[in-house]
N, CA, C and O atoms as CSV, one atom per row, in Angstrom:
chain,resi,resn,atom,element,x,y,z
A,1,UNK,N,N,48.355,-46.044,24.312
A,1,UNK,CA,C,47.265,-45.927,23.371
A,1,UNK,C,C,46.130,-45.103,23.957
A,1,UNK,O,O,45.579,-44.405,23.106
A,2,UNK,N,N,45.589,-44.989,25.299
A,2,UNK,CA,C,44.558,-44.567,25.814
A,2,UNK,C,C,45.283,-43.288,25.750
A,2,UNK,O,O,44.670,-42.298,25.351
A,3,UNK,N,N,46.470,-43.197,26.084
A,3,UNK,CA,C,46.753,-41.426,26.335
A,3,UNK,C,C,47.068,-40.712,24.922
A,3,UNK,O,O,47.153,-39.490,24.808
A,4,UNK,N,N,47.204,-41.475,24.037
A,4,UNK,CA,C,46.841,-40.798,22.398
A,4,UNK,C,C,45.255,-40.678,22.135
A,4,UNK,O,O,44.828,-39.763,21.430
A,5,UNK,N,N,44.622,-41.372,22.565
A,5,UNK,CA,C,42.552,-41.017,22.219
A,5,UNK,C,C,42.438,-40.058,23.557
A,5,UNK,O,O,42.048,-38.937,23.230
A,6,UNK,N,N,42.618,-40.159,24.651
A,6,UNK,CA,C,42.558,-39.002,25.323
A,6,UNK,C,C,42.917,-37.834,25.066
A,6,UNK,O,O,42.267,-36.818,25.311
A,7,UNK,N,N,44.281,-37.920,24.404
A,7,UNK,CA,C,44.697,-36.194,23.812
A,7,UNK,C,C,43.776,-36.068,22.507
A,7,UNK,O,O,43.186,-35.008,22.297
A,8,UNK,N,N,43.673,-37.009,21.748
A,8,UNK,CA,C,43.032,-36.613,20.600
A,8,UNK,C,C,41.323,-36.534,21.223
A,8,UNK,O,O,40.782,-35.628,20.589
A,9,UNK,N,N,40.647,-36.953,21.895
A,9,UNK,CA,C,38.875,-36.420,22.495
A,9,UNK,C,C,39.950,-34.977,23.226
A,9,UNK,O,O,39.699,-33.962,22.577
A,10,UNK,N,N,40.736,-34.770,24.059
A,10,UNK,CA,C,40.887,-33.506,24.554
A,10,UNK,C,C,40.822,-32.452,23.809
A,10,UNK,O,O,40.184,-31.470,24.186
A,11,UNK,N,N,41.681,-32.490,22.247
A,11,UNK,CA,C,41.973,-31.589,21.615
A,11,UNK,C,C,40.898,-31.209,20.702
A,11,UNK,O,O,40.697,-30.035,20.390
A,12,UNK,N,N,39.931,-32.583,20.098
A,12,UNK,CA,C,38.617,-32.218,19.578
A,12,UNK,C,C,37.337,-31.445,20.402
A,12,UNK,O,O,36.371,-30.856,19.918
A,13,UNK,N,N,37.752,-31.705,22.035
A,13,UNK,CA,C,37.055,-30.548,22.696
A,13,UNK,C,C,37.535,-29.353,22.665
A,13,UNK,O,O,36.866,-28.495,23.240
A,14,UNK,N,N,38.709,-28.972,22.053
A,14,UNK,CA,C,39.460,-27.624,22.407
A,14,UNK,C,C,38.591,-27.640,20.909
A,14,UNK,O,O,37.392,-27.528,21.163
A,15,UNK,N,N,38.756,-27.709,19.947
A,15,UNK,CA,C,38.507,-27.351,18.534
A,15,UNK,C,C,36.981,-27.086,18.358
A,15,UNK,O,O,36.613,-26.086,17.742
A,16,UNK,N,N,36.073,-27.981,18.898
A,16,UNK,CA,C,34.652,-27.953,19.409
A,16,UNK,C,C,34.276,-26.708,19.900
A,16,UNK,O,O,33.327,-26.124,19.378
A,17,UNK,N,N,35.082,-26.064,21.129
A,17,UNK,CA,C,34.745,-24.934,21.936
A,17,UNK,C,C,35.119,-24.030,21.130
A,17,UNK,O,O,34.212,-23.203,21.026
A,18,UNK,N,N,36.054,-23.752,20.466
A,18,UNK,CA,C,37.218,-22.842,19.377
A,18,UNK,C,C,35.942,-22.542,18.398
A,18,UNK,O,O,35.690,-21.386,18.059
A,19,UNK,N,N,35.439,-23.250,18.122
A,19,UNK,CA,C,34.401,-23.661,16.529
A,19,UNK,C,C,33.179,-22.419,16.997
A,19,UNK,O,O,32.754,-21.446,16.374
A,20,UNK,N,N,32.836,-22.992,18.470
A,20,UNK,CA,C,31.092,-22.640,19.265
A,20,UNK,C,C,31.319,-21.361,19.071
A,20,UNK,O,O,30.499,-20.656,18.482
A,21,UNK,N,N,32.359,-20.941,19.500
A,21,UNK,CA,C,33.055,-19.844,20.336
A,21,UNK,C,C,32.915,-18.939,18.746
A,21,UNK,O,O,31.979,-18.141,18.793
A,22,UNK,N,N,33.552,-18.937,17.606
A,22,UNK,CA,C,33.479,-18.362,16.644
A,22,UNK,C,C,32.097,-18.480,16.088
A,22,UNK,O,O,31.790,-17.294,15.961
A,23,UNK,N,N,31.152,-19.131,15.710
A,23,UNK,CA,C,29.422,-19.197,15.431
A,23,UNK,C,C,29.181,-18.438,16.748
A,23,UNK,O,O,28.062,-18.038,16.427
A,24,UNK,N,N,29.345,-17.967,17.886
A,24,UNK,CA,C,28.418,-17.661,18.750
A,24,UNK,C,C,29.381,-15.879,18.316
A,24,UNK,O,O,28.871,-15.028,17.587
A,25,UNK,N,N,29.824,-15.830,18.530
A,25,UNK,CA,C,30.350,-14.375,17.916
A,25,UNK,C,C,29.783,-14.163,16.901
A,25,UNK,O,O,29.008,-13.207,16.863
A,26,UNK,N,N,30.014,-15.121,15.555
A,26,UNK,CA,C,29.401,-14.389,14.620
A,26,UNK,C,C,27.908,-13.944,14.648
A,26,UNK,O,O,27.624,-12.758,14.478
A,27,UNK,N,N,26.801,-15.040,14.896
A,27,UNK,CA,C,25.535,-14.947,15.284
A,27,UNK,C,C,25.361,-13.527,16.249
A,27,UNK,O,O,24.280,-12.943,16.328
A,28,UNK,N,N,26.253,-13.199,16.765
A,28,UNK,CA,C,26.011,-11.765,17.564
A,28,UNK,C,C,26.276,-10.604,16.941
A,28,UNK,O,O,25.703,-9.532,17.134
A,29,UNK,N,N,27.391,-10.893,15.985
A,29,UNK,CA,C,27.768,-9.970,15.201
A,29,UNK,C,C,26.280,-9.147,14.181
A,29,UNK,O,O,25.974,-7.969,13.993
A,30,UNK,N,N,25.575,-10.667,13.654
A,30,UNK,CA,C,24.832,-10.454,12.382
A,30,UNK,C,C,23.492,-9.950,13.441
A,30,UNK,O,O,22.558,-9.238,13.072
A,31,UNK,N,N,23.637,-10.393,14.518
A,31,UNK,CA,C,22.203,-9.752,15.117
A,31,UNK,C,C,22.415,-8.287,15.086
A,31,UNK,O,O,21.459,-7.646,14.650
A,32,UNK,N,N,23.389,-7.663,15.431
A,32,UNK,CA,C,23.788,-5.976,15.100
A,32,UNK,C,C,23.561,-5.933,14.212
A,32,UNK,O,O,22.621,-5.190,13.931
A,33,UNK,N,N,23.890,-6.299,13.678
A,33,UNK,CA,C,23.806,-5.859,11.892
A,33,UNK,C,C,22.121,-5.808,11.551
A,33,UNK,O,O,21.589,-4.790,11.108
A,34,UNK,N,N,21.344,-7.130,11.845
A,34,UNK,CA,C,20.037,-6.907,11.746
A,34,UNK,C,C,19.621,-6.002,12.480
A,34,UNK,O,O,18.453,-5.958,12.093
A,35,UNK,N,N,19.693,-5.340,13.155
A,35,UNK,CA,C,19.508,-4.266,14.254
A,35,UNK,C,C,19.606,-3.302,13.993
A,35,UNK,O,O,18.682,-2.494,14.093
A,36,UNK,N,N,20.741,-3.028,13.567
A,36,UNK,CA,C,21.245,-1.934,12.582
A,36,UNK,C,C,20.090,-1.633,11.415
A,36,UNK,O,O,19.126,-0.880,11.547
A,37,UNK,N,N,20.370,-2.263,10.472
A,37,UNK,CA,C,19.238,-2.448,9.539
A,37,UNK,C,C,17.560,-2.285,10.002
A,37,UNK,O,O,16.598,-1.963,9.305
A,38,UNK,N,N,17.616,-2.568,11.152
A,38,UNK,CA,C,15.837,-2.513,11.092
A,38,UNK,C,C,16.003,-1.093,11.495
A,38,UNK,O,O,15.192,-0.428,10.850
A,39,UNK,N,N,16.693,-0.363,12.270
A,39,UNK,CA,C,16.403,1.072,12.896
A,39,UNK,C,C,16.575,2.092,11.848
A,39,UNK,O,O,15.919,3.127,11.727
A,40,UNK,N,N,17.922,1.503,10.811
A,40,UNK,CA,C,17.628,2.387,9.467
A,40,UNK,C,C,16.343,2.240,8.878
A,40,UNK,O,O,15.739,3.291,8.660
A,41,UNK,N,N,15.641,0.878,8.489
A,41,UNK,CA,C,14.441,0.967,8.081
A,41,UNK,C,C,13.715,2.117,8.662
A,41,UNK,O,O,13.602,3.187,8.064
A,42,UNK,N,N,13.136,1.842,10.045
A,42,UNK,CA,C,12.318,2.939,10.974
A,42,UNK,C,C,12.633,4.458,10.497
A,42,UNK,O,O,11.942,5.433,10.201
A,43,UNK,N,N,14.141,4.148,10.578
A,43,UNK,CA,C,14.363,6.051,10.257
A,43,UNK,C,C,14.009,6.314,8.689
A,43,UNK,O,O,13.625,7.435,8.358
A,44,UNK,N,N,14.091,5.656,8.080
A,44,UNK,CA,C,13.527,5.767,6.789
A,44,UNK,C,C,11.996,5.640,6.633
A,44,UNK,O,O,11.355,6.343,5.852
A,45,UNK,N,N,11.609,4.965,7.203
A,45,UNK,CA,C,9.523,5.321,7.398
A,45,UNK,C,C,9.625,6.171,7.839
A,45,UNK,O,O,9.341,7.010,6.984
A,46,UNK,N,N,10.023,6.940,9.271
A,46,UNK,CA,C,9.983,7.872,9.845
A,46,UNK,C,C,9.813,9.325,9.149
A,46,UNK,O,O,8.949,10.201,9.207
A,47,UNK,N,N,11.129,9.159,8.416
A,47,UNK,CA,C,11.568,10.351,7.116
A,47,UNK,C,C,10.347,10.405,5.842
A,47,UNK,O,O,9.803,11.444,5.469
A,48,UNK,N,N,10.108,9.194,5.357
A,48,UNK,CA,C,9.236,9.136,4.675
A,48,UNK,C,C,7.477,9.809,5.139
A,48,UNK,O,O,6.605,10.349,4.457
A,49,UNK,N,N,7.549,9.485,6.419
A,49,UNK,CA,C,5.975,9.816,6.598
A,49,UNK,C,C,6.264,11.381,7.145
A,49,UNK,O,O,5.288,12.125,7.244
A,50,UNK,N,N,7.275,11.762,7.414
A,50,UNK,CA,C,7.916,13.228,7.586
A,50,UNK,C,C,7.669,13.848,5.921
A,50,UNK,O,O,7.102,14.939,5.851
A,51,UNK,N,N,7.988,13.326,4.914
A,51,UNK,CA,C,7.950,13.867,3.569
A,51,UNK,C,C,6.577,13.991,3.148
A,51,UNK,O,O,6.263,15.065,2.636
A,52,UNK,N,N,5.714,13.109,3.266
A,52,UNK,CA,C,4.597,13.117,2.981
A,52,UNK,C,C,3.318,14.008,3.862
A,52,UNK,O,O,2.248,14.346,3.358
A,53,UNK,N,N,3.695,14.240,5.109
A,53,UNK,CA,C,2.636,15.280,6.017
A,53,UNK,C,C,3.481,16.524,5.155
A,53,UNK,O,O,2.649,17.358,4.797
A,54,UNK,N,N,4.743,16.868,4.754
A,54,UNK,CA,C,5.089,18.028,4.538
A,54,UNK,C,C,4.311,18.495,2.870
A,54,UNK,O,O,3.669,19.513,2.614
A,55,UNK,N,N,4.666,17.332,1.948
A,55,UNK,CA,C,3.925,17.007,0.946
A,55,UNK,C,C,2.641,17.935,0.662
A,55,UNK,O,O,2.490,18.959,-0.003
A,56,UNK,N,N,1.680,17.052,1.540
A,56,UNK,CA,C,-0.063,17.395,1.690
A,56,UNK,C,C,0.191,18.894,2.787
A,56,UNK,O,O,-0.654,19.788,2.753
A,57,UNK,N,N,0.931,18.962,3.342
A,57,UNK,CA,C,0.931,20.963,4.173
A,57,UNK,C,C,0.901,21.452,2.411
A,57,UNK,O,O,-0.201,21.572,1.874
A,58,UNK,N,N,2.114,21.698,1.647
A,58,UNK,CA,C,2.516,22.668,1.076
A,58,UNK,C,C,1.615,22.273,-0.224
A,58,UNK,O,O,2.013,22.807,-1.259
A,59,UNK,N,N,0.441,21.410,-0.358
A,59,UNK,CA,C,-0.082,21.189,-1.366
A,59,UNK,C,C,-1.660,21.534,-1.286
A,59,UNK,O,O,-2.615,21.338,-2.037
A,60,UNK,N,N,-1.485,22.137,-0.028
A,60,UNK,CA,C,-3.248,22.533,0.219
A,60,UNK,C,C,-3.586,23.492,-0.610
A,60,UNK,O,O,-2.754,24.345,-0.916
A,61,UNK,N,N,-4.463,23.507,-0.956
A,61,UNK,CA,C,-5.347,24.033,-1.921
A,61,UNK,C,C,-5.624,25.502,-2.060
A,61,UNK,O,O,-5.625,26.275,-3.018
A,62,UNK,N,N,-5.843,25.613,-0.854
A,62,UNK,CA,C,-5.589,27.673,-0.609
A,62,UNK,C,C,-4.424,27.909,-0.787
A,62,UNK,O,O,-4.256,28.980,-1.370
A,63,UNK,N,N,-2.846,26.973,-0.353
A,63,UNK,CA,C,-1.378,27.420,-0.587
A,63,UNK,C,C,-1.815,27.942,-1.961
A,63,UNK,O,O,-2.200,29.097,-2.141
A,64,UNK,N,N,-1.728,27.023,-2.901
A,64,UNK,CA,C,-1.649,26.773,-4.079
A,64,UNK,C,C,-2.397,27.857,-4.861
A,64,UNK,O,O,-1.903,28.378,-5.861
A,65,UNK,N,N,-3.471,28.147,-4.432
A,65,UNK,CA,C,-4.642,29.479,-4.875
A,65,UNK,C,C,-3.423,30.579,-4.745
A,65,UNK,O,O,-2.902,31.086,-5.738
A,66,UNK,N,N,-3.060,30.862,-3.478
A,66,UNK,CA,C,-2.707,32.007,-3.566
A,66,UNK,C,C,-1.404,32.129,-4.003
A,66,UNK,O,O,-0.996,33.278,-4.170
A,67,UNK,N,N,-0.713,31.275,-4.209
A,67,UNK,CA,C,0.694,30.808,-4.565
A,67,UNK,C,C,0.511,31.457,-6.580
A,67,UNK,O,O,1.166,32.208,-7.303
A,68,UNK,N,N,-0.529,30.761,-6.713
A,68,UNK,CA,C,-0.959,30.977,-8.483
A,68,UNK,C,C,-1.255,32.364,-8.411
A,68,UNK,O,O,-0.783,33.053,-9.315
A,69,UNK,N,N,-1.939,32.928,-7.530
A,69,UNK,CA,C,-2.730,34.355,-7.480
A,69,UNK,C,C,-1.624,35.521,-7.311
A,69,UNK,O,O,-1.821,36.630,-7.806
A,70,UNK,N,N,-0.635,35.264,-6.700
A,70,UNK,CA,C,0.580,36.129,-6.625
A,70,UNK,C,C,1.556,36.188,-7.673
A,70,UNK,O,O,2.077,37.203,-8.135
A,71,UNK,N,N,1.801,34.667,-8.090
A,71,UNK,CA,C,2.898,34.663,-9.356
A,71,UNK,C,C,2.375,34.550,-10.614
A,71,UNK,O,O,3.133,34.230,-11.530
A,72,UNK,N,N,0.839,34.819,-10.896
A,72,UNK,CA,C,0.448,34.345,-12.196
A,72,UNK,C,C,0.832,35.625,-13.116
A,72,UNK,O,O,0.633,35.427,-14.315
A,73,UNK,N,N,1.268,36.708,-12.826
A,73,UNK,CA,C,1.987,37.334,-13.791
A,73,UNK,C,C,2.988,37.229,-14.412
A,73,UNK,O,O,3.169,37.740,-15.517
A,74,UNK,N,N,4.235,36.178,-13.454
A,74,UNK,CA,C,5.269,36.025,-13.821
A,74,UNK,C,C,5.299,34.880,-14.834
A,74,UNK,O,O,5.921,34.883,-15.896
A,75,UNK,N,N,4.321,33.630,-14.210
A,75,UNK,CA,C,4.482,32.580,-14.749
A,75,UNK,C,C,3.158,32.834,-15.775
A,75,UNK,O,O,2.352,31.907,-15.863
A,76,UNK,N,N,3.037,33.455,-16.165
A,76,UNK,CA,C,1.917,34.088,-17.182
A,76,UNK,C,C,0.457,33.258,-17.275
A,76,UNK,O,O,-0.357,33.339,-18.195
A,77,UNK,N,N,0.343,32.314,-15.877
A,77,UNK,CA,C,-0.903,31.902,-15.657
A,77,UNK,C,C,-2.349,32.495,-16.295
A,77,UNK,O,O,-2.311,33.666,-16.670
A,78,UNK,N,N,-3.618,31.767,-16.441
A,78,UNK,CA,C,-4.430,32.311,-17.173
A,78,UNK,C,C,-5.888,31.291,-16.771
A,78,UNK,O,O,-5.935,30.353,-17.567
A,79,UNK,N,N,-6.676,31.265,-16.083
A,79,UNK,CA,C,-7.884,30.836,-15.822
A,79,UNK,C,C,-7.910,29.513,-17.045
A,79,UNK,O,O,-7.502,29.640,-18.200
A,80,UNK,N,N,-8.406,28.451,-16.539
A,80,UNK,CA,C,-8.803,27.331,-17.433
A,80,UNK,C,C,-9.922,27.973,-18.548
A,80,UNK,O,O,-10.645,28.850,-18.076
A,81,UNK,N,N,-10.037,27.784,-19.323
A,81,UNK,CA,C,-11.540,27.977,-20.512
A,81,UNK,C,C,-12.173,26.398,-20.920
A,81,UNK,O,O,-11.402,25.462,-21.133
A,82,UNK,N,N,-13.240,26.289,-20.974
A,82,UNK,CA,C,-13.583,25.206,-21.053
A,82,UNK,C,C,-13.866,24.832,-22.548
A,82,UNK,O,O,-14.535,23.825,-22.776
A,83,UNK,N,N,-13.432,25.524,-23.477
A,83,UNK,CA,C,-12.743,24.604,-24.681
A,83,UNK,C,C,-11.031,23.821,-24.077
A,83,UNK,O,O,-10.356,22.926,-24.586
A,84,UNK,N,N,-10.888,24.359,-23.256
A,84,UNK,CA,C,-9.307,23.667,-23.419
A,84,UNK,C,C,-9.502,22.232,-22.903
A,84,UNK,O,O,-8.705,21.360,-23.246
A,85,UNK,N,N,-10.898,21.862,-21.803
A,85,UNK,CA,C,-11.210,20.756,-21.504
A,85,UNK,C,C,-11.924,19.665,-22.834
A,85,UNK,O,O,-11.551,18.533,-23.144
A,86,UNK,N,N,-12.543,20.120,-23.159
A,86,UNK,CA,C,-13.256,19.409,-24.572
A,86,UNK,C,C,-14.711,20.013,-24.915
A,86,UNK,O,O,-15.453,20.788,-24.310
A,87,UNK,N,N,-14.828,19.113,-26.532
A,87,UNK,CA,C,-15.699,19.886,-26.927
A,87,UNK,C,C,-16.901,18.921,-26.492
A,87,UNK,O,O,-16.654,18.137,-25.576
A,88,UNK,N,N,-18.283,18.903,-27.109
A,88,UNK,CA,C,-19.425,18.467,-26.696
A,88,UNK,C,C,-19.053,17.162,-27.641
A,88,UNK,O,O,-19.055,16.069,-27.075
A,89,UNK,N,N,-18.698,17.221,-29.212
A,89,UNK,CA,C,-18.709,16.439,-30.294
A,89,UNK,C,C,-17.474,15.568,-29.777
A,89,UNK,O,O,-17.134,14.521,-30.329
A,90,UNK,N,N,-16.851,16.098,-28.683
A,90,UNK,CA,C,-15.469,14.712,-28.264
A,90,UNK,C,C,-16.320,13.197,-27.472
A,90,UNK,O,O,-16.015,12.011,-27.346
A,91,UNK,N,N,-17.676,14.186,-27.015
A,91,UNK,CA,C,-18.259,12.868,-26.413
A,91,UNK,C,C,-19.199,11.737,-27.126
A,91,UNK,O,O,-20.162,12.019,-27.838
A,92,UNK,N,N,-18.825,10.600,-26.863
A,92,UNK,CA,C,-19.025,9.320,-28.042
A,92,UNK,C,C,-20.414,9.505,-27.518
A,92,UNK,O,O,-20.720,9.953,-26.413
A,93,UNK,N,N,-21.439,8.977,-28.741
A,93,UNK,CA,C,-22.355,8.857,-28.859
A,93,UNK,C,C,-22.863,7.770,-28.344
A,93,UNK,O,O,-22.012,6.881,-28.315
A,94,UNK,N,N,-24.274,7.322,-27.759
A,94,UNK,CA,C,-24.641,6.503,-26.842
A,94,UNK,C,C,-25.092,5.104,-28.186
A,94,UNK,O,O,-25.928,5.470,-29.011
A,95,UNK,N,N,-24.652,3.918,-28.310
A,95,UNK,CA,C,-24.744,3.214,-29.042
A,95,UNK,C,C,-25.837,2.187,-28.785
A,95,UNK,O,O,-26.024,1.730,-27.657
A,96,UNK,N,N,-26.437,1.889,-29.672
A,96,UNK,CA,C,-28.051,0.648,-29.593
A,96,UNK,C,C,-27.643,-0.312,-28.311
A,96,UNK,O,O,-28.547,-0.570,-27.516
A,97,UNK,N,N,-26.246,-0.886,-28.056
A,97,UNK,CA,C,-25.799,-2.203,-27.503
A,97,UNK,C,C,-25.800,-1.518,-26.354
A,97,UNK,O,O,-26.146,-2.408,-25.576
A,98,UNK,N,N,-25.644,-0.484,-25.655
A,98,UNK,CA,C,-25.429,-0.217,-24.192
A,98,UNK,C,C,-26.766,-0.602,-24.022
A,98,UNK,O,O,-26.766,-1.700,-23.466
A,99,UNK,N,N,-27.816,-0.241,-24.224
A,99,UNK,CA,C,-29.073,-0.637,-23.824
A,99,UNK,C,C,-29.274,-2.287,-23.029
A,99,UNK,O,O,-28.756,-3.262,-23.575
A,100,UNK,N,N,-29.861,-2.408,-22.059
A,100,UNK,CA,C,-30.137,-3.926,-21.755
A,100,UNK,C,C,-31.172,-4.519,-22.745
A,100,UNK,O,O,-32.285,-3.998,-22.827
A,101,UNK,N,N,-30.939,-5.268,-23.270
A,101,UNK,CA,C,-32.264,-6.364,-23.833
A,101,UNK,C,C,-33.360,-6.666,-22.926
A,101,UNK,O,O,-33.373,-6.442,-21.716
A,102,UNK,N,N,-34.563,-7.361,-23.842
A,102,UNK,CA,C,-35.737,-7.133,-23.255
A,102,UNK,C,C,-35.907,-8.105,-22.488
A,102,UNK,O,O,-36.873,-8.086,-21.726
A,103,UNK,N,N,-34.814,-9.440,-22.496
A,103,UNK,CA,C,-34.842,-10.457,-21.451
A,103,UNK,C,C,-33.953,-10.389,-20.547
A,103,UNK,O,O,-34.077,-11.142,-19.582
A,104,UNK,N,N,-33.103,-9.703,-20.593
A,104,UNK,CA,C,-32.414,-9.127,-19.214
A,104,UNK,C,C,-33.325,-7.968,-18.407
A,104,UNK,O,O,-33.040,-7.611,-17.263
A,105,UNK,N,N,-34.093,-7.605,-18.919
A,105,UNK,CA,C,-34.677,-6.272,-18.518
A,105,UNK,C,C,-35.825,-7.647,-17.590
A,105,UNK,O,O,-35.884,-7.511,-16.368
A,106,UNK,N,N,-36.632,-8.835,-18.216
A,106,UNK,CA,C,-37.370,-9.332,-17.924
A,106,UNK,C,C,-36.639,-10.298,-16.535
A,106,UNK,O,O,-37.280,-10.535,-15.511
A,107,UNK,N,N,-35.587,-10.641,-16.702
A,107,UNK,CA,C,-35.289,-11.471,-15.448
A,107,UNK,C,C,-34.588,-10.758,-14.107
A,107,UNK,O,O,-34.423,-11.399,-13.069
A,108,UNK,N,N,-34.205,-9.391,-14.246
A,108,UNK,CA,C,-34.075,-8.509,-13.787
A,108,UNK,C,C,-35.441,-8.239,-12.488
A,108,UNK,O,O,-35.429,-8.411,-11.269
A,109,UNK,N,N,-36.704,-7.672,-13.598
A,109,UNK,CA,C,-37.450,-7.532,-12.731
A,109,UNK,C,C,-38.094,-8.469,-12.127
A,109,UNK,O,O,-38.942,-8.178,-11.283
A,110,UNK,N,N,-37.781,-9.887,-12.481
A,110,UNK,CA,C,-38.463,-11.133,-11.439
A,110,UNK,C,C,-37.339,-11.527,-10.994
A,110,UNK,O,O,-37.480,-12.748,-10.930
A,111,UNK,N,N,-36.063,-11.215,-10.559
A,111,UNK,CA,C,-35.457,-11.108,-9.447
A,111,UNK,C,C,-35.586,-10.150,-8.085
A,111,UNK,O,O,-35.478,-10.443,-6.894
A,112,UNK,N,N,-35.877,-8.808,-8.797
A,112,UNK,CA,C,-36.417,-7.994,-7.327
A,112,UNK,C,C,-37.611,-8.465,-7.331
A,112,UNK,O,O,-37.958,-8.015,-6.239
A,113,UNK,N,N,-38.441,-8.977,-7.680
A,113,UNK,CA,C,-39.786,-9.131,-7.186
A,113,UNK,C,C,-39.442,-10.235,-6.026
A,113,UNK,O,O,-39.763,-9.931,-4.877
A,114,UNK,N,N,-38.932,-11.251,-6.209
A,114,UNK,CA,C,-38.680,-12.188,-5.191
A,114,UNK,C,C,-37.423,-11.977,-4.235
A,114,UNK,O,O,-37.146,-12.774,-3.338
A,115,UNK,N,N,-36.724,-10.881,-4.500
A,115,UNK,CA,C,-35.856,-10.274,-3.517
A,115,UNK,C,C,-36.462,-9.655,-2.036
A,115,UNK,O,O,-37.282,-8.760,-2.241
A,116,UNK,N,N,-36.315,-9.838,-1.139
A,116,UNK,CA,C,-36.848,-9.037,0.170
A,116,UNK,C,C,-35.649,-8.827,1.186
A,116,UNK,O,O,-34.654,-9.528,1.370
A,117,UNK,N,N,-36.037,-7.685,1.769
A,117,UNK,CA,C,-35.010,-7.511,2.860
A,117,UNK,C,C,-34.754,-8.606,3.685
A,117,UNK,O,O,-35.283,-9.638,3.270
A,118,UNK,N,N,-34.121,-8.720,4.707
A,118,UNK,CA,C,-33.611,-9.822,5.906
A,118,UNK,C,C,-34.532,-8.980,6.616
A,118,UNK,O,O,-33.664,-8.773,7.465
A,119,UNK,N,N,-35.293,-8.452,6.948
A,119,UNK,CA,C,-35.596,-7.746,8.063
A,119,UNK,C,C,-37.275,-8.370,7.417
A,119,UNK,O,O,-37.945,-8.953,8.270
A,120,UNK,N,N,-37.746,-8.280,6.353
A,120,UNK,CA,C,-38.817,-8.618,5.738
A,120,UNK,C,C,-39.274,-9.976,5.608
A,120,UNK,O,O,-40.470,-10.261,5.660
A,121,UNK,N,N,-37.932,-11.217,5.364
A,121,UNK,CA,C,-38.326,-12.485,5.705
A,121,UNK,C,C,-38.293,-12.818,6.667
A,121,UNK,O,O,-38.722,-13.966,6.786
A,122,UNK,N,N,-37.796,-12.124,8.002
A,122,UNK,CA,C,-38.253,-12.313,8.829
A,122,UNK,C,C,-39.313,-12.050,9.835
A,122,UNK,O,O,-39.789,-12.588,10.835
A,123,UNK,N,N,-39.471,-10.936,9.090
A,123,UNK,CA,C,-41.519,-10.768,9.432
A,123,UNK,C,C,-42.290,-11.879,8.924
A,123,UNK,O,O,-43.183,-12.381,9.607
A,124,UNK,N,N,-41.949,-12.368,7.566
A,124,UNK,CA,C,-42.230,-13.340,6.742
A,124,UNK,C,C,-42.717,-14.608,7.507
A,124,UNK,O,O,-43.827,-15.136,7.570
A,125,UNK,N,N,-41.426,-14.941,8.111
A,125,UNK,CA,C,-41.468,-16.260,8.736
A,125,UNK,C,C,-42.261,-16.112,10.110
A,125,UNK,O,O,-43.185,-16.923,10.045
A,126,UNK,N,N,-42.304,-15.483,11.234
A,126,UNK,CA,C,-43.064,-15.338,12.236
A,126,UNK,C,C,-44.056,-14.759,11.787
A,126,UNK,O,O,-44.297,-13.831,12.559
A,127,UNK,N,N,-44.844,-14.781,10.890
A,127,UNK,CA,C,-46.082,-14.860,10.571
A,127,UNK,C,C,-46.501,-16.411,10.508
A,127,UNK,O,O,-47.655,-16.727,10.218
């Protein structure tokens, strides 16, 4: 009887170690893999902040001047006119309600009156 629970604790240590042995592989496996994954991330910020300095180069403002100034014959470019922005009558008229009322206007100015700098109440107080 003892040498049947001995083989059977022996063999549940073989199956135990068998078990560790496969979780400790895999856990190494998935750490590559996370590894993997984070350095693609990096190379992908990397690339990305590579796209964007190239971006703002080829979007500077003199490119672009002279870029328009060379091909505006082809692409039949033509100076902005400032009807094409709007007219005077597109802008809304200033309405009675934007105005503040005469008791906002009144508690307004007896708030700065009793407003003072930090630098002022404290002249204030060492007086």
């Amino acid at each position: 009887m003892s040498r049947l629970i001995n083989f059977l604790l022996f063999l549940s240590v073989l199956v135990g170690a068998f078990w560790l042995f496969q979780v400790k592989h895999q856990s190494k496996e998935e750490g590559e893999k996370i590894a993997a994954l984070e350095q693609k991330i990096q190379d992908e910020k990397d690339a990305l902040m590579l796209l964007k300095a190239e971006w703002s180069y080829l979007n500077r403002p003199q490119r672009v001047q002279r870029l328009a100034d060379e091909f505006s014959n082809e692409l039949g470019l033509q100076a902005i006119q400032p009807y094409q922005i709007g007219t005077i009558g597109d802008v809304p008229d200033r309405s009675e309600d934007s105005t503040l009322s005469g008791t906002v206007v009144n508690d307004l100015e007896k708030l700065l009156d009793h407003a003072h700098p930090a630098s002022a109440k404290t002249e204030q107080g060492a007086r």
